[in-house]
C-alpha positions in Angstrom: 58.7 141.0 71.6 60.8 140.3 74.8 62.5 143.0 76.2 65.7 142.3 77.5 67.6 143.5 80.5 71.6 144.1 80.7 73.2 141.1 83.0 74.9 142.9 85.9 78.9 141.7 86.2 78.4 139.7 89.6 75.0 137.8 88.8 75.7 134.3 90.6 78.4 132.3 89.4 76.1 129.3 88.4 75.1 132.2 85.9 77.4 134.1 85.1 80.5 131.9 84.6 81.1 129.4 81.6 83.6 126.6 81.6 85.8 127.4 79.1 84.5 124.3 76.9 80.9 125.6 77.3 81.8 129.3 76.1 81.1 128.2 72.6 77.4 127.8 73.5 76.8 130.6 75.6 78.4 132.7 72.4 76.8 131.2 70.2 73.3 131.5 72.3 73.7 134.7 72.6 74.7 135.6 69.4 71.5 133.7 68.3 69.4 135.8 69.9 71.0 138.9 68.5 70.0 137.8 65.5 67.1 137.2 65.9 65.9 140.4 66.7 64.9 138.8 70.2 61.5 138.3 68.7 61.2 134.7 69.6 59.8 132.9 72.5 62.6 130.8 73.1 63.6 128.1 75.9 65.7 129.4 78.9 69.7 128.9 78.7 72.4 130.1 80.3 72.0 133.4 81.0 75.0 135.6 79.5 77.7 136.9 81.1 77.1 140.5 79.9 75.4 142.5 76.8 77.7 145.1 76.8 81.6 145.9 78.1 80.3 147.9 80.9 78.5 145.1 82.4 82.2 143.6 82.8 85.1 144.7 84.7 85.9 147.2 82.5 88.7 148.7 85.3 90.8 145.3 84.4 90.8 145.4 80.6 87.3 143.1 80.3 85.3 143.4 77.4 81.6 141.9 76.3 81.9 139.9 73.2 78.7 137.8 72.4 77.6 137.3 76.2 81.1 136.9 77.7 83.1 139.4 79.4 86.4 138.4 78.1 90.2 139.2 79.6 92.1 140.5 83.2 94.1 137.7 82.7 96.5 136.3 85.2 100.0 137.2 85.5 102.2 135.5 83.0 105.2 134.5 82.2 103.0 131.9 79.7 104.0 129.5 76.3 101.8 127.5 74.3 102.0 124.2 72.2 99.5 124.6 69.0 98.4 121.1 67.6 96.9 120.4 64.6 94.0 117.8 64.2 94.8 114.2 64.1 93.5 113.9 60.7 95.9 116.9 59.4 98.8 115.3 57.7 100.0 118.9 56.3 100.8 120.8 59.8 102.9 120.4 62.2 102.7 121.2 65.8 104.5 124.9 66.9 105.6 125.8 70.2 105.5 129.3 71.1 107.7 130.1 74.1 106.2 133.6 74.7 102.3 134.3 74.6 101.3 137.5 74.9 97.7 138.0 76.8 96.3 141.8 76.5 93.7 143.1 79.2 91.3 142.5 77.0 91.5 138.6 76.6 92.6 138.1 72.9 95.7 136.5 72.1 95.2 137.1 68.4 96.1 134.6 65.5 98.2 131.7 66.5 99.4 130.1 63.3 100.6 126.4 63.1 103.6 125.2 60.5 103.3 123.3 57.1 106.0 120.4 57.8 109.2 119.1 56.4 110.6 116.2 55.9 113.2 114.2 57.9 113.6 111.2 55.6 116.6 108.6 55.6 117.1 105.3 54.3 118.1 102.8 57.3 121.2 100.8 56.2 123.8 98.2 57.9 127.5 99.1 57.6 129.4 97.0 54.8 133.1 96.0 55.7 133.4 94.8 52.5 131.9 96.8 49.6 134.3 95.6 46.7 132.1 92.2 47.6 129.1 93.6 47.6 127.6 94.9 50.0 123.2 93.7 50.7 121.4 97.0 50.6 117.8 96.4 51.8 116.8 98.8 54.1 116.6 97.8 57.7 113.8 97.3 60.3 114.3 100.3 63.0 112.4 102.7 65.4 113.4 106.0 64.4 112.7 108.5 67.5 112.6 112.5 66.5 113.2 114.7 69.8 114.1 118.3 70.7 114.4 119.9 74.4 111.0 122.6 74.3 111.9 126.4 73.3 110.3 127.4 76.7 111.4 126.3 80.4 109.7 123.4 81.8 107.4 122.7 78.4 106.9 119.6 76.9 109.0 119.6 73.8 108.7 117.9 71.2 108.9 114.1 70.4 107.6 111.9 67.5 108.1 108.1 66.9 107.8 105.6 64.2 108.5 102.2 63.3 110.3 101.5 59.6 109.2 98.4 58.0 112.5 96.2 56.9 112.3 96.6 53.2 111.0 100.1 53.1 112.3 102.6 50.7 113.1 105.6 53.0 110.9 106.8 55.6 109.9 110.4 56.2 108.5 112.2 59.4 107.4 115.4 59.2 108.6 118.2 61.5 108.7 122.1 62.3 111.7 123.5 60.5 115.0 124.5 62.6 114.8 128.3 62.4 118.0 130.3 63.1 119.1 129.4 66.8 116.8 126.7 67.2 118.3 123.5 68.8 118.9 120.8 66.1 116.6 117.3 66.6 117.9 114.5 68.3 117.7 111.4 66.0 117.8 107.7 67.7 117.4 105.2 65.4 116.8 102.1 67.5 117.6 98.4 64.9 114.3 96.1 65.0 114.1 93.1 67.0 116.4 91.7 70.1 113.7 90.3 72.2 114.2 86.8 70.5 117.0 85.0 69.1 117.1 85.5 65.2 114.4 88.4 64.9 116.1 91.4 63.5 119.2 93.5 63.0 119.8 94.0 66.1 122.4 91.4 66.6 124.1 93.0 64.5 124.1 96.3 64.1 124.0 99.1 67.5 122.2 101.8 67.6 122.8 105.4 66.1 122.3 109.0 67.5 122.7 112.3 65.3 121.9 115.7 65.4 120.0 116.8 62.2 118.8 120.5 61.4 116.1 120.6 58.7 115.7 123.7 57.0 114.8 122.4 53.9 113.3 119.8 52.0 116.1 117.1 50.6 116.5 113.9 49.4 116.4 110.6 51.5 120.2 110.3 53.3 121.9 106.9 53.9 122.0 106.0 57.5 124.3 103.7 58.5 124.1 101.7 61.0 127.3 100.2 62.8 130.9 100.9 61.0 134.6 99.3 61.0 135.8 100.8 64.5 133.2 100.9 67.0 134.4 98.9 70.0 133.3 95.2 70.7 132.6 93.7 74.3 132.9 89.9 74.1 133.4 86.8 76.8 131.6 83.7 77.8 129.2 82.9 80.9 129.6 79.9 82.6 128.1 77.7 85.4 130.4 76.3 88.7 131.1 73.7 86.2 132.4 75.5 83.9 129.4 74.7 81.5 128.1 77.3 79.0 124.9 79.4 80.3 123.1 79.5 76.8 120.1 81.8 75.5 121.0 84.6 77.8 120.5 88.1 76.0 123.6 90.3 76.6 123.6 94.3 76.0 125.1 97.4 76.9 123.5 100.2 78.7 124.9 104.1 78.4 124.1 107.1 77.9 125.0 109.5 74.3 123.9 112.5 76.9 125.3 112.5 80.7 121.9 114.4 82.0 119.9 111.2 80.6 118.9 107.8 82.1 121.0 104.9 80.8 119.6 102.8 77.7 120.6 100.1 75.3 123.4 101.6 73.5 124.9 98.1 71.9 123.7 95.7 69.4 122.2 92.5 71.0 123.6 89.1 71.4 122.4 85.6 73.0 125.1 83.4 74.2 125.7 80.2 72.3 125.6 76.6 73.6 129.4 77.5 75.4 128.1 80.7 77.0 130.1 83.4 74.3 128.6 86.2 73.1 129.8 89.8 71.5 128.1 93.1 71.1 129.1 95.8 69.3 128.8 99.3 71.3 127.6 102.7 69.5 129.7 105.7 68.4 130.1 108.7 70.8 128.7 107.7 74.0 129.5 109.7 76.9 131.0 107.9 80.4 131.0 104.5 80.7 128.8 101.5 79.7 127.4 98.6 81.8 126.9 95.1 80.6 123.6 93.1 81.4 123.0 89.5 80.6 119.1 88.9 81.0 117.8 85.1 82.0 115.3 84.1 79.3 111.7 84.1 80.2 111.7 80.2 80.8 114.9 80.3 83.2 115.1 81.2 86.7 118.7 82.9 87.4 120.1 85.6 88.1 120.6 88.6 85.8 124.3 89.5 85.5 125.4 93.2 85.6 129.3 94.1 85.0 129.6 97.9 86.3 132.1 100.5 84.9 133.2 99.2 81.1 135.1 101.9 79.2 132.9 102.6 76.3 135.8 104.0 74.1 137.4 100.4 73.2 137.2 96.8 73.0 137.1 94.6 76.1 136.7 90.9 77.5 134.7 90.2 79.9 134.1 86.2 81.3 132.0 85.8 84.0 131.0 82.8 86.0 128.4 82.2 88.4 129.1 81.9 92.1 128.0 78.4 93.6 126.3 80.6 96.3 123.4 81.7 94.3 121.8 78.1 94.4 119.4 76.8 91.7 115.7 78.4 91.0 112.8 77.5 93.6 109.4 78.6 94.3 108.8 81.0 97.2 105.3 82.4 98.7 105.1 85.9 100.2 101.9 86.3 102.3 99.3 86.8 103.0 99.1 90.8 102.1 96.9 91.8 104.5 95.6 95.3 105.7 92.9 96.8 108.6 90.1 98.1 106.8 87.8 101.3 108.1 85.7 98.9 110.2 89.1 97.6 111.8 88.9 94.5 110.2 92.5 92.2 109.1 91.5 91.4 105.3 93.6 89.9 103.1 94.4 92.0 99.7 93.5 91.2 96.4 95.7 92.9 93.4 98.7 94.5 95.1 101.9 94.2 93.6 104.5 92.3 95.2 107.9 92.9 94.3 111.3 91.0 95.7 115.1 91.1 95.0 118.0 90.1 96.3 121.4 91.2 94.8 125.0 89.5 95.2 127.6 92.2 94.8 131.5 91.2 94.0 132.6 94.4 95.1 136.4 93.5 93.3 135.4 93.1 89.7 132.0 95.1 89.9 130.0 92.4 89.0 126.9 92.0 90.8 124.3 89.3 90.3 120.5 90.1 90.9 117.5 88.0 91.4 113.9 89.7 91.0 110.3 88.8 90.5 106.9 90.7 90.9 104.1 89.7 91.1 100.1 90.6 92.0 98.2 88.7 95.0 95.0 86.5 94.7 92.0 86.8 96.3 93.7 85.3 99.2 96.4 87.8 99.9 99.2 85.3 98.8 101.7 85.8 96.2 104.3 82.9 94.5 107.7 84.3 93.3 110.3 82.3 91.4 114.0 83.0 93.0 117.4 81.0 93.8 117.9 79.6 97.1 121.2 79.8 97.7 123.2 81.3 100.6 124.4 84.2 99.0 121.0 85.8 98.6 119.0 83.9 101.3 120.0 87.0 104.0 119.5 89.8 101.3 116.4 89.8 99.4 114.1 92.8 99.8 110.6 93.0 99.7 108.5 96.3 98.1 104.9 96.1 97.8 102.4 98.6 96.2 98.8 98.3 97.1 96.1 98.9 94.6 95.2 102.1 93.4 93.4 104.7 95.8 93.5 102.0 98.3 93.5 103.2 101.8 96.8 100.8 102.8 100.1 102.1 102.3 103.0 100.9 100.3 106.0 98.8 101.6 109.7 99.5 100.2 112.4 97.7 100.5 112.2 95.8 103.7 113.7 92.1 104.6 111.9 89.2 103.0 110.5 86.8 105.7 108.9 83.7 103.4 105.5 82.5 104.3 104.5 84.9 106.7 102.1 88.0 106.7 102.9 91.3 105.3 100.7 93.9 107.0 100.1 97.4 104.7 100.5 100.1 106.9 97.5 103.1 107.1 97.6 105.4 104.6 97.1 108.7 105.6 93.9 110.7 104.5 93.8 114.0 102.9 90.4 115.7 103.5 89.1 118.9 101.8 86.6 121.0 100.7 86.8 122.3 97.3 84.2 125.2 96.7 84.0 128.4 93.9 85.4 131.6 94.0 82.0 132.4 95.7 81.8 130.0 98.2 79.9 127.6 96.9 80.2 123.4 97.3 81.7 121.9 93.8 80.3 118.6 93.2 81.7 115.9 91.0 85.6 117.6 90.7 87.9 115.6 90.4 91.1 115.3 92.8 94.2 113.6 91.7 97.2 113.5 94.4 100.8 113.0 93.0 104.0 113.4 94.7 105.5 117.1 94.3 108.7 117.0 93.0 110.1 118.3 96.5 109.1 114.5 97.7 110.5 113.0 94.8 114.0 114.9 94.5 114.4 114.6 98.6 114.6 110.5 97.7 117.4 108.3 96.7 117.2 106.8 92.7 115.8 104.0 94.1 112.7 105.1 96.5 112.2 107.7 93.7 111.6 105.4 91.3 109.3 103.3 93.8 107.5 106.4 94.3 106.4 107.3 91.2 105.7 103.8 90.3 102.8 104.3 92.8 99.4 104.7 91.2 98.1 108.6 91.8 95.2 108.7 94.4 92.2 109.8 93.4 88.6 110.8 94.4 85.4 113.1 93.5 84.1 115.5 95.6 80.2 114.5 96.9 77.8 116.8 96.4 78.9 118.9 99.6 82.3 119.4 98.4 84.1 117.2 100.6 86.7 114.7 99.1 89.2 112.3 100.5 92.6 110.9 99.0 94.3 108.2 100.8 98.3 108.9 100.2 101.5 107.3 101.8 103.0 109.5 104.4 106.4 108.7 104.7 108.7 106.4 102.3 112.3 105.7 102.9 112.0 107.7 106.2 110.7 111.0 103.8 107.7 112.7 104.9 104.8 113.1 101.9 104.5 116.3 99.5 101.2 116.2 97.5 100.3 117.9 94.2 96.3 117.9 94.4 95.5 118.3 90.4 91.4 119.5 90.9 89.4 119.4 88.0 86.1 120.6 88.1 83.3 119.3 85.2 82.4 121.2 82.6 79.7 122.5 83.9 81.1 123.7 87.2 82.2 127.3 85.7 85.4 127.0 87.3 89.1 126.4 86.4 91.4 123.7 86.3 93.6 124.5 89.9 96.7 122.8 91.1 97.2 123.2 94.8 100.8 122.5 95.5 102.9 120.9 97.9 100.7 119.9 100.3 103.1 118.5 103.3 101.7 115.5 105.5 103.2 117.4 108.6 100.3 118.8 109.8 98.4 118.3 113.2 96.2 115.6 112.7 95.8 112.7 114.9 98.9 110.5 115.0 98.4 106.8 114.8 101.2 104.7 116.3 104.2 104.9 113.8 104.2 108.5 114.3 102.6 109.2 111.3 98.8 111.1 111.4 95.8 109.1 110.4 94.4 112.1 109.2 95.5 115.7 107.2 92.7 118.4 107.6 93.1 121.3 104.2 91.9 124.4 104.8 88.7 124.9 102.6 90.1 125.2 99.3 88.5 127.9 97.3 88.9 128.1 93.3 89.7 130.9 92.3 87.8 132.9 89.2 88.3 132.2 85.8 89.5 134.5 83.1 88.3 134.0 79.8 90.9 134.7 77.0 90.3 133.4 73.0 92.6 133.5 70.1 92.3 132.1 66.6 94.2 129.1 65.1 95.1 129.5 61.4 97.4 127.7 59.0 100.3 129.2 57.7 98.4 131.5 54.8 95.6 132.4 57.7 93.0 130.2 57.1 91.1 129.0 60.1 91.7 125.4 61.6 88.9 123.4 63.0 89.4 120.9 66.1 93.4 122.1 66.4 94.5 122.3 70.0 95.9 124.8 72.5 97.6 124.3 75.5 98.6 127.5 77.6 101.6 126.7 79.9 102.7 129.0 83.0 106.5 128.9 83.3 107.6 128.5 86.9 110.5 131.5 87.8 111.2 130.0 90.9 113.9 127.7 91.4 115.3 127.6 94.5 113.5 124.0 95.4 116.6 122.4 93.7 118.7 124.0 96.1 116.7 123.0 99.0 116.3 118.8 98.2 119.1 116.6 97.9 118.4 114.8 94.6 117.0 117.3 92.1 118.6 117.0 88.4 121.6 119.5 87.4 119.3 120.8 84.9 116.5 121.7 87.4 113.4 120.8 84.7 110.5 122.0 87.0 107.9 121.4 84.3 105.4 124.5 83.2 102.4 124.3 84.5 99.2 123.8 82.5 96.6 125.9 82.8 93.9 125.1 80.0 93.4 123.1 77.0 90.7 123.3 74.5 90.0 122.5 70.7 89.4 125.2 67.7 85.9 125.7 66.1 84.6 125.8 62.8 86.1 129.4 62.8 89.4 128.5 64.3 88.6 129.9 67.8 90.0 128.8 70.6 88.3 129.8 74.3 90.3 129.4 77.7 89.5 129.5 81.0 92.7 130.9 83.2 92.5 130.6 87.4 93.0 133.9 88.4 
């Protein structure tokens, strides 16, 4: 027989604390060897966490269930999302906006939804149905969408494609419950790209708010309709020549807090440069028109600013003799000063240029772009006009490879055929140990720009900013990590979110340390800027263990479902103190942990304290 002694609360944390995904085996190990009567010699494993509740901290709530002391949760407010299996084709997934934690660490049955159907039958508007009208269902992406029931969550989104031909198509959803917020439907006609590829040409696209709360029959959808409004006109050359194959469509918004998109059907001017597009129904504000170059051409791409979307308007346009004809420019060499303090040219950074003629009278603008990655040699080729009016005002934005220790450029002048020196990115050192002190090895540190960096930008150097690949890095065996992370863009000074992740095995929980400003004493090298930003030692703090059990909607247990447990931020005075944050403030819940459901539908956490 062995004898076995209780495991005090504080043993070492290499002992005492599980990951969350490796609470399953310490459970189950110890659970094994209950019942086994302990009467086994059997191989060492990790040692549990307790064999009874007063081995835990029974002052906060903790109890000892099968070798873990589970609960003393953190503070709340928390949500969840609840996800079936991929294979589950009979649930849906549920978001609930309140989860309720008790001291003693279990959340209790967390049910998920049987589904039902959205289903419609795609069809294109018939201005003549005493002539018979053609009925085949169309070709379209049908996007399902509604804002998430808690502040900051992810909400919920599914997409399909509908093959032209198709009966009806049905995507299955949670059902709108009393107050819920009906789905957004978008319902996007196939094809566009290419001349004579789909309905897009002819029909726009359609938006609709649809409540399900119970099954029905497949709906007609139509698609375009007898009064929508029509923006028509022709492009032409200096000459007065058509400009053919150019693909022509709206963008606009159906909701002012959105980005623009194409809200138009598509049309490719003919051999005398007209074209026509038909604009949706209910768009909000006004619509801009873009004409593309195809893929072959080099020209410019043709933007007409400020179109009423309520009615039907011409609009001609032709092309300024200053923008010049299409020529080959090289940008380069891309160089950089490596740790050694060598020049070396750079391989795989994206170079981006263009250049922009603005008629400031009929808000039409002209703009010239191309992007493109360096060789081994640093240099870059980019096809763009040569004319007059753009030779003074192209701009050049490059972004180095990812978690390379040269900076970004953005927006500065374009000088052809000379070198572009990255600047020094600035690095962020750390140590990342436990809530006892000791070294993590292997976590993994991600550094993203907070969204006080990002909302203190312009639209523009925002959008350059998040294009940036995150920095990233694993901590060595000491602890110590570096990230190498732009410190000032667009004359705005850095703010860092480090996501750390330890491994499984480090018995520690995912931690976001937020905000981190580049304003720190460091070293400054000569733009003002330090070479270096120092973090105080960055302890993680303990985890909490809380469980729950995912079920169907009868309460049978769900293998390999998912949980995510959110904490919703309730402060929101950073969009008072940037200059560019959204009027709807979304500062996105944070995630604390994720894990899958076992054979008994359990689902184990691990929450930073």
């Amino acid at each position: 027989m062995i004898e076995r002694t209780p495991v005090a609360r504080h043993v070492p944390a290499a002992l005492a604390r599980s990951r969350a995904r490796g609470l399953g085996g310490l459970a189950g190990l110890a659970f094994g060897l209950a019942a086994l009567g302990a009467c086994l010699s059997v191989p060492e494993g990790p040692a549990p966490m307790c064999s009874m509740s007063a081995d835990c901290d029974q002052m906060n709530g903790e109890v000892c269930e099968q070798g873990v002391c589970w609960g003393n949760p953190p503070p709340g407010p928390f949500a969840a999302v609840v996800s079936p299996p991929s294979t589950s084709h009979d649930l849906v997934p549920r978001e609930i906006p309140a989860v309720s934690i008790p001291d003693f660490g279990w959340m209790g049955d967390l049910a998920l939804e049987a589904p039902l159907p959205l289903n419609g039958r795609i069809v294109a508007f018939c201005s003549t149905p005493t002539m018979g009208c053609d009925t085949t269902t169309l070709g379209a992406t049908v996007t399902v969408s509604r804002h998430s029931q808690f502040r900051g969550g992810p909400g919920f989104k599914t997409i399909i494609n509908v093959e032209a031909g198709a009966d009806s198509f049905a995507i299955p959803v949670p059902r709108t419950r009393p107050g819920d917020e009906p789905y957004t439907v978008t319902i996007v006609p196939a094809g566009g790209q290419t001349p004579g590829t789909g309905p897009a040409e002819h029909v726009p696209p359609l938006r609709m708010q649809v409540s399900v709360i119970a099954s029905a029959p497949a709906s007609q959808i139509v698609l375009g309709g007898m009064s929508l409004p029509t923006l028509t006109g022709a492009l032409t050359n200096t000459l007065g020549q058509g400009i053919s194959n150019y693909r022509v469509v709206a963008l606009g918004r159906w909701d002012p807090a959105e980005a623009p998109i194409e809200v138009s059907s598509v049309s490719f001017t003919s051999a005398t440069g007209t074209y026509g597009v038909i604009l949706s129904d209910q768009l909000v504000g006004t619509v801009e028109l873009v004409a593309r170059p195809p893929a072959d051409t080099i020209g410019p791409t043709i933007h007409i600013a400020n179109i009423d979307a309520t009615k039907s308007s011409q609009h001609n346009v032709t092309l300024p003799a200053t923008l010049g004809t299409g020529t080959r420019v090289v940008v380069g060499p891309v160089t950089g000063v490596d740790h050694s303090g060598t020049v070396s040219k750079v391989h795989g950074a994206l170079v981006s240029v263009t250049g922009t003629l603005v008629n400031t009278s009929t808000l039409i603008s002209f703009a010239v772009s191309d992007q493109q990655l360096t060789g081994d040699d640093g240099m870059v080729t980019l096809n763009l006009v040569d004319g007059a009016g753009l030779a003074g005002v192209y701009r050049l934005s490059i972004i180095p490879p990812a978690s390379s220790s040269l900076g970004a450029v953005f927006d500065q002048k374009l000088v052809a055929g000379t070198e572009q020196r990255l600047p020094s990115r600035v690095a962020l050192r750390g140590t990342v140990v436990d809530h006892a002190g000791k070294p993590l090895n292997n976590v993994a540190i991600t550094a993203r720009p907070s969204l006080r960096f990002l909302w203190t930008l312009d639209a523009a150097p925002q959008a350059f900013v998040a294009a940036i690949p995150a920095a990233t890095a694993v901590t060595l065996a000491t602890g110590e990590f570096v990230v190498w992370v732009d410190p000032n863009v667009a004359n705005v000074w850095g703010n860092y979110d480090l996501l750390i992740e330890p491994p499984a095995t480090a018995q520690a929980p995912t931690y976001t340390r937020s905000d981190v400003d580049i304003r720190r004493d460091g070293t400054l090298g000569l733009d003002g800027a330090p070479d270096s930003v120092s973090l105080d030692k960055i302890i993680l703090p303990d985890a909490a263990y809380v469980h729950g059990r995912i079920t169907g909607p009868e309460g049978t247990p769900i293998e390999n479902a998912e949980l995510k447990l959110y904490l919703m931020s309730t402060e929101l005075s950073l969009c008072s103190e940037v200059a560019h944050a959204p009027a709807s403030c979304p500062i996105p819940a944070q995630l604390q942990d994720r894990n899958t459901s076992d054979a008994t539908g359990t689902v184990r956490l691990a929450l930073p304290r």
